[in-house]
C-alpha positions in Angstrom: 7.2 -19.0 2.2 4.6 -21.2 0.2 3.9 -22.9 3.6 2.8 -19.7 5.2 1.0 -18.5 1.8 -1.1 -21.2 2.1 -1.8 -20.6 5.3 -3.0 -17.1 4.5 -5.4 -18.7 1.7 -6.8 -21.6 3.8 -7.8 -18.9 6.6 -9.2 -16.3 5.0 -12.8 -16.6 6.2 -11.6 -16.7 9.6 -9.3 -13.7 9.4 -12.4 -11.9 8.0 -14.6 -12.6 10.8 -12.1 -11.9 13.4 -11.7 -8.4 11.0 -15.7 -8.0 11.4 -15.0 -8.7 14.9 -12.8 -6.1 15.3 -14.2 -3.6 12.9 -17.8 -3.9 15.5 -16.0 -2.0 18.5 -16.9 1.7 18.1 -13.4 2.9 19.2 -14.0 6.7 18.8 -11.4 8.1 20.4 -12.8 12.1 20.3 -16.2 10.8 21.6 -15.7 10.9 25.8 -18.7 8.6 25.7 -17.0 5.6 24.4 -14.5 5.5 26.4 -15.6 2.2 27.4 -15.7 1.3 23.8 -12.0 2.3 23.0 -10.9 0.3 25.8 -12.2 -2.5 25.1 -10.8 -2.5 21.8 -7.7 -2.3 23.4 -8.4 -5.3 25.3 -9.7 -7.1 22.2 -6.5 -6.1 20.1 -4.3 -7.0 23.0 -6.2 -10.7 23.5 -5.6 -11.1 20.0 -2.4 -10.5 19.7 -1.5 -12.7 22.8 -3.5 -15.6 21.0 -1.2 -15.1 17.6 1.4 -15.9 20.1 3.6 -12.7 20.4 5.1 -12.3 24.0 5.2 -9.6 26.4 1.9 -8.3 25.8 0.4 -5.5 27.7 -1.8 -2.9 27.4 -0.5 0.2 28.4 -2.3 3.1 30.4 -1.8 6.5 29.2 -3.1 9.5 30.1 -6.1 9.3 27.4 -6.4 6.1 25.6 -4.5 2.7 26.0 -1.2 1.6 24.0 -1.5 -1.9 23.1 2.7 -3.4 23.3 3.6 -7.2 22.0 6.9 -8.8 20.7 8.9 -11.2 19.1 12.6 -10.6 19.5 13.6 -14.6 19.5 14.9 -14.5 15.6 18.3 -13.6 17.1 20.4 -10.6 17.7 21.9 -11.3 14.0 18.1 -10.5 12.5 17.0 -7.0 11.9 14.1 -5.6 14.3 10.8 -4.4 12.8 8.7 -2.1 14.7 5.2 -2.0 13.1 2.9 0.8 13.8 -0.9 1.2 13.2 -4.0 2.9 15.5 -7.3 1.2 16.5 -9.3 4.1 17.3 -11.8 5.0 14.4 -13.3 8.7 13.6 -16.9 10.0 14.5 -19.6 8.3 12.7 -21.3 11.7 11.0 -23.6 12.0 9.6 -25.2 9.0 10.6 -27.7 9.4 8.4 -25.7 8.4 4.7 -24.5 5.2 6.1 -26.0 2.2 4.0 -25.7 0.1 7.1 -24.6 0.7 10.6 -21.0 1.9 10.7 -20.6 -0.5 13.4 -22.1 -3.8 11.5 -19.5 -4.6 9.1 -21.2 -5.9 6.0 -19.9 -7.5 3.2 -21.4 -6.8 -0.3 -19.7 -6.6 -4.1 -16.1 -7.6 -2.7 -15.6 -5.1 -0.1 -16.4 -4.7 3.5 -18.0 -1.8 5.1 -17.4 0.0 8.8 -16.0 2.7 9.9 -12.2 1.8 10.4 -12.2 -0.6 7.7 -10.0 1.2 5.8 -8.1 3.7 8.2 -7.1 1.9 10.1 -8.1 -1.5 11.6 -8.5 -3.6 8.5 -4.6 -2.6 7.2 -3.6 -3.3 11.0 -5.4 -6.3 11.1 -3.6 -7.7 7.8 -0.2 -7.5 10.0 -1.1 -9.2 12.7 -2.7 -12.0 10.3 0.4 -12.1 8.4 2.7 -12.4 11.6 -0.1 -14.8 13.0 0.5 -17.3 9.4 4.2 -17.2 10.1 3.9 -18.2 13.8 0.9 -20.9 13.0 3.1 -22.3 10.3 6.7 -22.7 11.4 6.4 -21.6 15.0 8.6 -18.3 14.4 9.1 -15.5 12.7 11.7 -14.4 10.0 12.9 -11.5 11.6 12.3 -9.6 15.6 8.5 -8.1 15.8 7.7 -5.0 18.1 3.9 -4.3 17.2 2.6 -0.8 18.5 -1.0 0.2 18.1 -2.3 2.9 20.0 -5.8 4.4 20.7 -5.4 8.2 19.9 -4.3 8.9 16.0 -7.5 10.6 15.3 -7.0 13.1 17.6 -3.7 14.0 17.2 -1.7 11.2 19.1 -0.8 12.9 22.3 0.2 10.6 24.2 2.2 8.7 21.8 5.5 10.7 21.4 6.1 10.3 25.6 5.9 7.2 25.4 8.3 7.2 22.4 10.3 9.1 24.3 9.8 7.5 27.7 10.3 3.6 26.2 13.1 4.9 23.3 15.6 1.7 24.6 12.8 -1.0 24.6 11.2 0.4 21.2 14.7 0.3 19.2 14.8 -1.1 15.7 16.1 -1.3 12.4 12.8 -0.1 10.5 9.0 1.1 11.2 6.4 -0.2 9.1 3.3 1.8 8.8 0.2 0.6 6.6 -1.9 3.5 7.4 -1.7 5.1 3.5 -2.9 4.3 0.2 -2.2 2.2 -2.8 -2.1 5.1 -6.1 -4.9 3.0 -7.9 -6.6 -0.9 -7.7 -3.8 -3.5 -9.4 -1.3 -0.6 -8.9 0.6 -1.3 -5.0 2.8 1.6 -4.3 5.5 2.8 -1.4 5.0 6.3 0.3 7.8 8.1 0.6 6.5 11.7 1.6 4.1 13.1 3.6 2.6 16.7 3.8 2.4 18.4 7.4 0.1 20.4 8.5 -1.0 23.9 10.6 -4.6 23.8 11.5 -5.5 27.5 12.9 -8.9 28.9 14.0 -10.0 33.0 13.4 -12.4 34.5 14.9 -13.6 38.4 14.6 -15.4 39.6 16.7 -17.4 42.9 16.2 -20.1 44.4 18.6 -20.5 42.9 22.0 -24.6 41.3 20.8 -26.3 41.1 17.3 -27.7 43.9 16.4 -30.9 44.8 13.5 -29.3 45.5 10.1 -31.5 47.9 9.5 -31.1 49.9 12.7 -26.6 49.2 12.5 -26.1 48.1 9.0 -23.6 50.7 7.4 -22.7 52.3 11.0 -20.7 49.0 12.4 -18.3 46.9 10.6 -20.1 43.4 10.0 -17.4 39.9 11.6 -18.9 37.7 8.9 -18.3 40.8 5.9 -14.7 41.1 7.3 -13.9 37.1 7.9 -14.8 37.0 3.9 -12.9 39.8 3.0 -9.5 38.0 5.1 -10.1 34.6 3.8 -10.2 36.4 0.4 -6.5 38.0 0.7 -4.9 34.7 1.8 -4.6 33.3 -2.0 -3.7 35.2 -4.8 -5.9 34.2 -8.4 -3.1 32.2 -9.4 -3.4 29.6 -6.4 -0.6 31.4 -4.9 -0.8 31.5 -1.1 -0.3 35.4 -0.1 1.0 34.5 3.3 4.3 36.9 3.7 7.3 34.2 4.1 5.0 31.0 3.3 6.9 29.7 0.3 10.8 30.8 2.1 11.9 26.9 3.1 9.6 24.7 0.6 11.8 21.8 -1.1 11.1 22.1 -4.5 10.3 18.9 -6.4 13.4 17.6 -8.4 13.1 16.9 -12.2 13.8 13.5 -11.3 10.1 12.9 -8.8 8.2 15.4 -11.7 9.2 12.4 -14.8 8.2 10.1 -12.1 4.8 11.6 -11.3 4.1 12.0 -14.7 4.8 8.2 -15.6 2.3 7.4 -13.4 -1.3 6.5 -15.5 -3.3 9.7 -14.2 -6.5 10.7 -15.5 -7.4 14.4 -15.3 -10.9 13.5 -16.7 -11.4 10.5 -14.3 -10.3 12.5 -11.6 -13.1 15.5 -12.1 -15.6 12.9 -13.2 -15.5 11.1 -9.7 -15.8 14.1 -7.6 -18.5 15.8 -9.9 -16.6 18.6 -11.0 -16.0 20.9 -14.1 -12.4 21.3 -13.7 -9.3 20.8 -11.2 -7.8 23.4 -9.1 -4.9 24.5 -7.6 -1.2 26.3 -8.0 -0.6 27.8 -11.5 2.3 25.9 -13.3 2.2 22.1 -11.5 0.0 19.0 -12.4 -2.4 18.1 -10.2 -0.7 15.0 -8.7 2.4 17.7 -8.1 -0.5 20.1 -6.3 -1.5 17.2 -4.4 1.6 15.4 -2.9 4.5 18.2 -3.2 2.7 21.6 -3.1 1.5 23.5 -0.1 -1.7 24.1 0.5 -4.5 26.4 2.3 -8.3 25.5 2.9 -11.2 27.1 4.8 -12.7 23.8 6.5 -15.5 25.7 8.0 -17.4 28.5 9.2 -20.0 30.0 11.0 -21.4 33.4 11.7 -25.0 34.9 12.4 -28.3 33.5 11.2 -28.8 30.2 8.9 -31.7 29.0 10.0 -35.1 28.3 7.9 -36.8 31.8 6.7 -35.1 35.3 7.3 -33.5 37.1 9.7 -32.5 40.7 9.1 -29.2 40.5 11.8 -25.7 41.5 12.2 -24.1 38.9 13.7 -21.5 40.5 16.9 -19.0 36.9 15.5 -17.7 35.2 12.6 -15.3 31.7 12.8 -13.5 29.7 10.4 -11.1 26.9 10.7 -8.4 27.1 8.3 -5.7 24.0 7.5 -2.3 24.1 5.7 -1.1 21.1 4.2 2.8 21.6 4.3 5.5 20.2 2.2 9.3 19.5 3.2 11.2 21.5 4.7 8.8 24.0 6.0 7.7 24.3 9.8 4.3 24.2 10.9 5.3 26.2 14.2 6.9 28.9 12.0 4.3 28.6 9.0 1.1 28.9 12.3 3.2 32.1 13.3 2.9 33.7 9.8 -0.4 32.7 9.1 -1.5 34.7 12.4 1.0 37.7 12.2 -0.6 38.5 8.5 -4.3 38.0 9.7 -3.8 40.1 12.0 -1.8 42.8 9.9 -4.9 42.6 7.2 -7.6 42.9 9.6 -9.2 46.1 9.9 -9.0 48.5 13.0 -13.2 48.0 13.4 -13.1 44.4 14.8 -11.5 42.2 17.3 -9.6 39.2 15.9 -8.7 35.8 17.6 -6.1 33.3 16.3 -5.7 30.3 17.5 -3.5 27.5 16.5 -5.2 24.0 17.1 -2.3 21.3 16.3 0.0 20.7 13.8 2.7 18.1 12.5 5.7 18.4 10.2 5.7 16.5 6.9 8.9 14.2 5.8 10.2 12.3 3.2 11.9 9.2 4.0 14.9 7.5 2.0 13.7 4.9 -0.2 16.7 3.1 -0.8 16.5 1.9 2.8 16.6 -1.8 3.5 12.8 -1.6 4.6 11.2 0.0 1.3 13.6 -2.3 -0.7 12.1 -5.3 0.9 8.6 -4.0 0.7 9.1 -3.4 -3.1 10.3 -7.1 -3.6 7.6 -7.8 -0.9 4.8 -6.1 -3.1 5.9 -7.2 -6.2 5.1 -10.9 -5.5 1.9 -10.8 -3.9 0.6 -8.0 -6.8 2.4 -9.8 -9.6 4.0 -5.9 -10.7 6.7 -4.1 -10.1 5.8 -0.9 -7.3 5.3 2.6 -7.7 7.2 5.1 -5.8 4.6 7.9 -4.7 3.9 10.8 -2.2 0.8 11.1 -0.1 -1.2 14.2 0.8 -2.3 13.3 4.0 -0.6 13.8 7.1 1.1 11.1 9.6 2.6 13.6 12.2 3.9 10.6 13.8 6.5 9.2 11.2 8.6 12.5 11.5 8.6 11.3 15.6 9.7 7.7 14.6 12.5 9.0 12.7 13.8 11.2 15.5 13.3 9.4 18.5 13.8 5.8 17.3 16.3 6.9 14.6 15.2 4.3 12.3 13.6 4.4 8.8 9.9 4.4 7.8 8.2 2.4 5.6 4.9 3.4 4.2 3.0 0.4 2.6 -0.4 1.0 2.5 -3.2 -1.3 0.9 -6.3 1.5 1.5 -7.7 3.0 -1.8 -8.4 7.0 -1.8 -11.9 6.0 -2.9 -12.6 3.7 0.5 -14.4 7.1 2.1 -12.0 7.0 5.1 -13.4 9.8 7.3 -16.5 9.5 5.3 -19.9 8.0 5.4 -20.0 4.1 4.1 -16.4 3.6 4.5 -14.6 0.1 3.4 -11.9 -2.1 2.0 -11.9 -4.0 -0.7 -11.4 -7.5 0.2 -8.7 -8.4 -2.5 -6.3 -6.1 -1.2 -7.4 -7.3 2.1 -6.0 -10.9 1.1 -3.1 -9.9 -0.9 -2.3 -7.4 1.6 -2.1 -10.3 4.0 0.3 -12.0 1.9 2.2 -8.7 0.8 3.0 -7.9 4.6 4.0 -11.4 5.3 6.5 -11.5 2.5 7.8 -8.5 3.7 8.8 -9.7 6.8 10.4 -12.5 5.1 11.9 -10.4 2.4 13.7 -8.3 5.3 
């Protein structure tokens, strides 16, 4: 391995300007307007990939975005088979206007680099594919067979990914999925993934009279949508955090005594925590930590809403609509199809008989937990260990990867979840980035793991 180590450390300028490379293609894949951009990304990615030396390259149409495929299956039949999995499309750029720098300029500055997709998800794919291109460069081969599978469409939900799962299951076998697309629990502190929340994201709408009316002339004669959207949102939690959803809580896992002493071990700071985010105090479910709220605990937020007038000034209306979107984070073993059913059947038994109301249920994904004494987090622990110089943590993640639930059914095969992203990076967020040492020793990290597998 010190052959290809080195090899990692002599070319990490070049695998940082092939990163900026990479991170300059606006691949949004919601935006119909870049297209183009995404596309080309794909060809980029795929180019790349080819020039690493993997075979069998293609890039492969869908019916939205393009699939990139490559391989290396010539370590024998004898040698396990890692499918790694990652997405090069990036999220909207919004609000343009907080960025330091364009979002499409990566720039360098106090050991990090910033772009959108530096963090989620090109610059933890692009540490793979430097790691599998240090072990080709060096000895010509690889320690184990490579599928790599990036596609185009995460962002938006990945709909065209689980076909092609499905259509491709034969040529896409293997032994483990890796996935860097998570983060570390803190700087100097790697960690392995082994849950994931789901999630139900629904959309209400109540609509009252058929135009805005004066709330002078109607106020007190018809009911008011944005009065009555309030007064819902308000019944869906109880004032102890408790979501008031009939049958919500009916299939949650609870967390075992064994993962609470295990969340607690890990160096948490309540004060830190409120300190970074400008707030008085934490919130959540009475009777659990907050790391227990966040990884293992369902959840429901109002992520927006609208109704009636908010412009500059005054005006004295009654708006005729009122919309929010509404997401549950869900925790094994609950359903998001059954949870999306129950959130709509008690909307709709608490609205009152004076308005219209609308549910819609916009996506959704399942969470999972995956086994961590599987030969693939094993290795990564090992893996982790030497390039970090510390022994691993075992955590959950809040977030949602609908997708590793798919690999585990279709492909049958374990998931690993190393991720080298920090929470703090701003995924999603204006001025996101990486920091550039877990950029390196992520590169090395991924390469052992091959190695160690």
């Amino acid at each position: 391995m010190q052959d290809v180590l080195n090899y990692i450390a002599e070319h990490h300028d070049q695998h940082l300007k092939n990163l900026a490379d990479f991170l300059a293609i606006p691949s949004v894949s919601t935006d119909k307007q870049q297209v183009p951009d995404v596309a080309h990304c794909a060809d980029w990615l795929a180019d790349y990939l080819r020039g690493i030396g993997l075979n069998n390259v293609v890039t492969e149409a869908t019916a939205g975005h393009p699939i990139v495929y490559g391989e290396w299956l010539e370590a024998g039949p004898d040698k396990p088979t890692v499918l790694f999995y990652g997405h090069y499309d990036v999220q909207p750029v919004d609000p343009i206007d907080l960025w330091t720098q364009p979002p499409f300029e990566p720039t360098i500055r106090d050991g990090k680099i910033y772009a959108r997709g530096a963090t989620d998800d090109k610059g933890q794919v692009f540490l793979h594919i430097a790691a599998l291109e240090s072990h080709l460069k060096t000895n010509g081969t690889l320690p184990v067979n490579v599928k790599v599978l990036i596609e185009g469409e995460e962002e938006i939900g990945s709909p065209n990914l689980t076909p092609f799962l499905e259509q491709h299951r034969e040529r896409l076998a293997c032994d483990t999925v890796v996935i860097s697309d998570t983060a570390m629990y803190a700087p100097e502190m790697p960690s392995i993934g082994y849950g994931l929340r789901g999630l139900a994201y629904m959309e209400v709408t109540v609509q009252g009279p058929n135009r805005d009316l004066h709330s002078g002339s109607f106020g007190g004669a018809v009911a008011n949508p944005a009065n009555v959207l309030a007064a819902i949102i308000t019944r869906l939690k109880d004032d102890f955090g408790r979501i008031t959803v009939p049958g919500f809580y009916d299939d949650v896992l609870p967390l075992s005594e064994e993962e609470r002493a295990e969340f607690a071990r890990l160096p948490w700071s309540e004060e830190k925590y409120c300190a970074e985010l400008n707030i008085p105090h934490s919130y959540g479910e009475f009777g659990y930590t907050t790391l227990e709220r966040l990884w293992a605990r369902p959840t429901l937020d109002v992520n927006g809403m609208w109704s009636g007038f908010t412009g500059e000034g005054a005006k004295t209306v009654l708006p005729a609509k009122a919309s929010a979107k509404i997401s549950m984070r869900l925790v094994p073993n609950q359903d998001w199809r059954d949870i999306s059913e129950k959130f709509e059947n008690y909307v709709r038994a608490i609205a009152p008989p004076t308005v219209q109301v609308e549910v819609t249920s916009h996506h959704g994904g399942n969470p999972v937990l995956t086994p961590v004494d599987s030969p693939g987090v094993q290795a990564a622990m090992r893996a982790l260990e030497q390039a970090y110089g510390v022994k691993p943590y075992l955590k959950r993640e809040g977030g949602s990867i609908p997708i590793v639930l798919t690999f585990q059914q279709i492909l049958a095969a374990p998931v690993v979840l190393m991720g080298f992203g920090l929470e703090t990076e701003n995924l999603h967020s204006p001025d996101e980035h990486f920091d550039l040492s877990n950029f390196r020793r992520g590169i090395e990290a991924t390469a052992c793991f091959y190695a160690e597998l």
